[in-house]
TIDORO-445680 format. One line per 5 residues: their letters; for each residue x, y, z of N, C-alpha, C, O. Coordinates in pm, 1 decimal. Layout:
! TIDORO-445680
A	X Y Z X Y Z X Y Z X Y Z ~ ... $
//
This chain:
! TIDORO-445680
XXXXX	-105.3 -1551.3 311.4 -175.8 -1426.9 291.6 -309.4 -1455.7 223.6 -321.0 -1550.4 145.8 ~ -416.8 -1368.3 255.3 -550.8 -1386.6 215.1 -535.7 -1302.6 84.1 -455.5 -1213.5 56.2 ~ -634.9 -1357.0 14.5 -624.0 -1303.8 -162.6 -671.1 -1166.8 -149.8 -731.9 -1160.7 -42.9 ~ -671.6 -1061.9 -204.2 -726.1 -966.1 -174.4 -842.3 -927.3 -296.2 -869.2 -1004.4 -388.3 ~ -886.7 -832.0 -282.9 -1046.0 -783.2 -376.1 -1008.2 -697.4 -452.4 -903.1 -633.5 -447.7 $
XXXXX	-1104.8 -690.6 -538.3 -1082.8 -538.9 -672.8 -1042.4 -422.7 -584.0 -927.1 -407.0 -543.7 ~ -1107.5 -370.9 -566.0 -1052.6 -252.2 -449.6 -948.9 -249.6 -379.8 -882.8 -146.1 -372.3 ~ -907.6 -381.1 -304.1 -800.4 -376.0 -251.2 -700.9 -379.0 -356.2 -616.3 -291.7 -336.8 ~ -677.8 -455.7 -472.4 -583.9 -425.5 -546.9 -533.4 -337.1 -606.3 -415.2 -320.6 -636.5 ~ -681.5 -234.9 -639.0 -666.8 -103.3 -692.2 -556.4 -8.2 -570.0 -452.3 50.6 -599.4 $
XXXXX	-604.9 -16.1 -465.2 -548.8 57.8 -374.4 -370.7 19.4 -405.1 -284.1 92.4 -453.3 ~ -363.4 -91.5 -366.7 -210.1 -111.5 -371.3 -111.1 -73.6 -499.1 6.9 -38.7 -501.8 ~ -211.6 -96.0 -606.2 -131.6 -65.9 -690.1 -141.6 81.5 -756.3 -89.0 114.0 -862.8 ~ -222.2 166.7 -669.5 -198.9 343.5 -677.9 -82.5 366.1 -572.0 1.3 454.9 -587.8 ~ -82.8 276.1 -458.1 59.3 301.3 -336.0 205.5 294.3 -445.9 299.7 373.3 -439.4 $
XXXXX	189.6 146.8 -571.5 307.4 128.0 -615.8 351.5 231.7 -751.9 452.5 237.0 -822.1 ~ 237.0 300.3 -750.0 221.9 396.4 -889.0 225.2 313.8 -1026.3 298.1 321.8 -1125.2 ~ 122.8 235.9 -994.6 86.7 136.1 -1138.1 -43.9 187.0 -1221.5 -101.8 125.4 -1310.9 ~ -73.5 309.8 -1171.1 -200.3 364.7 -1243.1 -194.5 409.0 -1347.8 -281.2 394.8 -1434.0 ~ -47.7 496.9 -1364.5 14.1 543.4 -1493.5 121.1 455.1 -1509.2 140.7 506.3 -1619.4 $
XXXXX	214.8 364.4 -1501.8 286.0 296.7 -1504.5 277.0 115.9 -1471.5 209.0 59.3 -1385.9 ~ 361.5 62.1 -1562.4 387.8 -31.3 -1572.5 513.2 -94.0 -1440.9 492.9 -189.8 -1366.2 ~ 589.1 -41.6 -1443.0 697.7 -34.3 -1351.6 715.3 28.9 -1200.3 773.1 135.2 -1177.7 ~ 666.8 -39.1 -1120.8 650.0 31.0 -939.7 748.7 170.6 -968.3 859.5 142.1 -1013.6 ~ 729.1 277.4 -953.1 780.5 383.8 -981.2 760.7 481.0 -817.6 803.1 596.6 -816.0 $
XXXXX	694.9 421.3 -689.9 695.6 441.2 -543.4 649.7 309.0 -477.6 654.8 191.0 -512.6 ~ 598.5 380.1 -359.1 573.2 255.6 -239.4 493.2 349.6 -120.1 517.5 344.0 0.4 ~ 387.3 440.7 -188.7 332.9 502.0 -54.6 158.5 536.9 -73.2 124.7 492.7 -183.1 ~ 90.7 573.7 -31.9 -16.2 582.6 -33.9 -55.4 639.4 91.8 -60.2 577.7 198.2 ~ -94.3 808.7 66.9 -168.0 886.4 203.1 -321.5 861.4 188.3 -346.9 891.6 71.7 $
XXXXX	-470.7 808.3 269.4 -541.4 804.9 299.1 -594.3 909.3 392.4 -531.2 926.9 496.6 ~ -702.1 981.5 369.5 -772.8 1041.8 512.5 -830.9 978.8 591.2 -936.5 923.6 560.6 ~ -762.9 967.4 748.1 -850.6 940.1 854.9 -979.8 930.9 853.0 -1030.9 843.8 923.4 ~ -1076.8 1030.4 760.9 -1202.4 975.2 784.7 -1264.7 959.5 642.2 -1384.3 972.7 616.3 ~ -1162.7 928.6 552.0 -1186.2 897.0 411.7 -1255.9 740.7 380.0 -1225.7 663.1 470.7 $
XXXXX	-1317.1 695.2 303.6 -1315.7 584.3 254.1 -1223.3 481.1 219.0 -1265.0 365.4 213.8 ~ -1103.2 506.9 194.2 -993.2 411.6 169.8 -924.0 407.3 335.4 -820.1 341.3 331.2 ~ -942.9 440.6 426.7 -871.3 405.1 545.1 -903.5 287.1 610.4 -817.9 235.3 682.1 ~ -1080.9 203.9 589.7 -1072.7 65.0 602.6 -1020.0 7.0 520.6 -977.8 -96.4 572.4 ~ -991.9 10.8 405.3 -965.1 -77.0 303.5 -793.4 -69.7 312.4 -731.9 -166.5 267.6 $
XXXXX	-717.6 44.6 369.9 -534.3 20.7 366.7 -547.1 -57.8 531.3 -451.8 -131.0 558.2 ~ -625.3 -49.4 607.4 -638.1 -76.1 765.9 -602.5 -259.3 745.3 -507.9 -324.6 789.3 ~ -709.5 -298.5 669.2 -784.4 -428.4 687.4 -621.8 -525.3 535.1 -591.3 -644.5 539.4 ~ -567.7 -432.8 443.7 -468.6 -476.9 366.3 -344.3 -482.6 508.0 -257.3 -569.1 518.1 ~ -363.4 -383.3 592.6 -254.7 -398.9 685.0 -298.3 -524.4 785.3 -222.9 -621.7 782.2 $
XXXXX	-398.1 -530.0 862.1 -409.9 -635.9 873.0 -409.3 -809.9 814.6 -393.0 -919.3 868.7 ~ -427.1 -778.5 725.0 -359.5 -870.6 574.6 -203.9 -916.0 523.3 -172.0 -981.4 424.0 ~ -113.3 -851.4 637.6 16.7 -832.7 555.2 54.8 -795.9 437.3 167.8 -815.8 392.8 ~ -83.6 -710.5 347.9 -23.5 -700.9 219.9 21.5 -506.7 219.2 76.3 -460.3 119.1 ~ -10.8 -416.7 339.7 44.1 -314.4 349.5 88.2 -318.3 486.6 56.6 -403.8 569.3 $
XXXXX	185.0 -190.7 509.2 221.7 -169.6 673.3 207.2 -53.7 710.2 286.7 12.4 643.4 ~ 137.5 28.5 795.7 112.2 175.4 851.2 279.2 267.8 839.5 390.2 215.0 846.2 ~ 259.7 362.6 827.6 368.3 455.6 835.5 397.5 544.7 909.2 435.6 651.0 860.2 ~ 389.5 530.0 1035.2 315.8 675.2 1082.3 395.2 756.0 1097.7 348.2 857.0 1150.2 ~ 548.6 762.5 1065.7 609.9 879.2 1090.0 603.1 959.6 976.4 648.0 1074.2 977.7 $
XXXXX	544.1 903.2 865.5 530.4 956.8 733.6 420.7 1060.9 729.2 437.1 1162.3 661.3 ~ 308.9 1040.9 798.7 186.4 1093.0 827.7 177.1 1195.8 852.5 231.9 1239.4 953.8 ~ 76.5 1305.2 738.7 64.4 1429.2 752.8 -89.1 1483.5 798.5 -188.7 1460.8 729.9 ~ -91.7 1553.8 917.2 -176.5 1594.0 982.0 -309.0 1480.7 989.0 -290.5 1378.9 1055.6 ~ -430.5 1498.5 925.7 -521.2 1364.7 886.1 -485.2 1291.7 821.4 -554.2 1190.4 809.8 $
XXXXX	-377.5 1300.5 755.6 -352.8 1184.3 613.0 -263.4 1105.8 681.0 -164.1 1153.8 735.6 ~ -301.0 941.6 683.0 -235.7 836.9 712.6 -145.2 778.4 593.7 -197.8 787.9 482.9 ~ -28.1 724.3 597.6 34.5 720.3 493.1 88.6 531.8 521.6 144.5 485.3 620.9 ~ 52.2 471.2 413.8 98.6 292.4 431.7 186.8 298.3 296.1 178.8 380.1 204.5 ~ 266.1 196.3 309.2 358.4 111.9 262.6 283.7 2.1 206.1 168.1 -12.3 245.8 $
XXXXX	339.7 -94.6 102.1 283.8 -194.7 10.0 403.3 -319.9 66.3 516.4 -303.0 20.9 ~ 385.5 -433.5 154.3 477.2 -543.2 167.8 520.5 -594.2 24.5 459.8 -579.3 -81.5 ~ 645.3 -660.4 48.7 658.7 -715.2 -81.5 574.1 -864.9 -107.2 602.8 -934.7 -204.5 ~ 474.7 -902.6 -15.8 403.8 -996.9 -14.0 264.5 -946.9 -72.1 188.5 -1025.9 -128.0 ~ 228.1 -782.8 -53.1 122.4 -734.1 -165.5 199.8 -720.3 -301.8 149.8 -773.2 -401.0 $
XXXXX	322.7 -650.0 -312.7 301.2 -633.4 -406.2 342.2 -744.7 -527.4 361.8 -721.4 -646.7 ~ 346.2 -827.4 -481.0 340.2 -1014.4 -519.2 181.0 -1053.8 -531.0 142.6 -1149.9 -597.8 ~ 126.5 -999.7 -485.2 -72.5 -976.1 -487.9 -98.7 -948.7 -609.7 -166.3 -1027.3 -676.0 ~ -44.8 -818.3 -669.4 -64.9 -778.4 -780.6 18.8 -786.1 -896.4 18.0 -712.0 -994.7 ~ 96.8 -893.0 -870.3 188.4 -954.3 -1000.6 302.5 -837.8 -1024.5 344.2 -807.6 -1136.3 $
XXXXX	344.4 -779.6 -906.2 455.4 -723.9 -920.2 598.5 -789.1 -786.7 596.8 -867.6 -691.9 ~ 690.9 -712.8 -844.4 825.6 -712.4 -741.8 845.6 -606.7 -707.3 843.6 -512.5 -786.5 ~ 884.1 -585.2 -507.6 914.5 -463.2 -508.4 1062.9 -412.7 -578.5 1142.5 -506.6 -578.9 ~ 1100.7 -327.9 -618.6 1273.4 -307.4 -614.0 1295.3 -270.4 -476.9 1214.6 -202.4 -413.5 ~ 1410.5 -317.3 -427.5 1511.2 -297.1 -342.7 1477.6 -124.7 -245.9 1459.3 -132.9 -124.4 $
XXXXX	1473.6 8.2 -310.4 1461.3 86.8 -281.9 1367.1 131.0 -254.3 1368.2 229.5 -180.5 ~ 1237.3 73.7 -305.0 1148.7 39.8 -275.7 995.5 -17.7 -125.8 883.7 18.1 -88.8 ~ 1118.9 -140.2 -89.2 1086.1 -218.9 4.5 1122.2 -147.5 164.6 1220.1 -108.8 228.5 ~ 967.5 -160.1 179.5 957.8 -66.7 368.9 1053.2 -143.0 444.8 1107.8 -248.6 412.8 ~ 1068.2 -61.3 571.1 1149.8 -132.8 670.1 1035.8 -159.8 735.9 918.9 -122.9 724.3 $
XX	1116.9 -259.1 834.5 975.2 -320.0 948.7 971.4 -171.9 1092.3 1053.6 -99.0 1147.7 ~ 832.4 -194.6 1095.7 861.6 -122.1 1226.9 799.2 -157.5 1333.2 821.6 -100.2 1439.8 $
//
């Protein structure tokens, strides 16, 4: 996996809810289609460090998942309940 950037880390670790927390407390992150963060979860998915969701996806809002290979990016573990399925 390619290292990822300030930004990209920030992103992943608002998907794992590390903004207020210490402890992954989710595993999701909705983006707008024509928002600014939709290259940056696109190009982490291309990265293996997120995975698209799309059945999760509400109207414009695209919704990704954090691999447990990102969230090993940002010096975390996913828990178990946590961790996406493949699709």
């Amino acid at each position: 996996m390619n290292a990822i950037g300030y930004e990209e880390g920030m992103l992943v670790r608002r998907a794992l809810g590390l903004e207020r927390s210490r402890a992954v407390c989710r595993n999701r992150v909705a983006v707008h289609s024509n928002g600014s963060d939709i290259k940056l979860a696109q190009s982490l998915a291309d990265k293996g460090v997120m995975i698209r969701t799309p059945r999760a996806d509400y109207g414009s809002m695209k919704v990704f998942s954090v691999t447990p290979e990102g969230a090993r990016a940002v010096g975390k573990k996913l828990p178990p309940d946590h961790t996406p399925l493949a699709h």
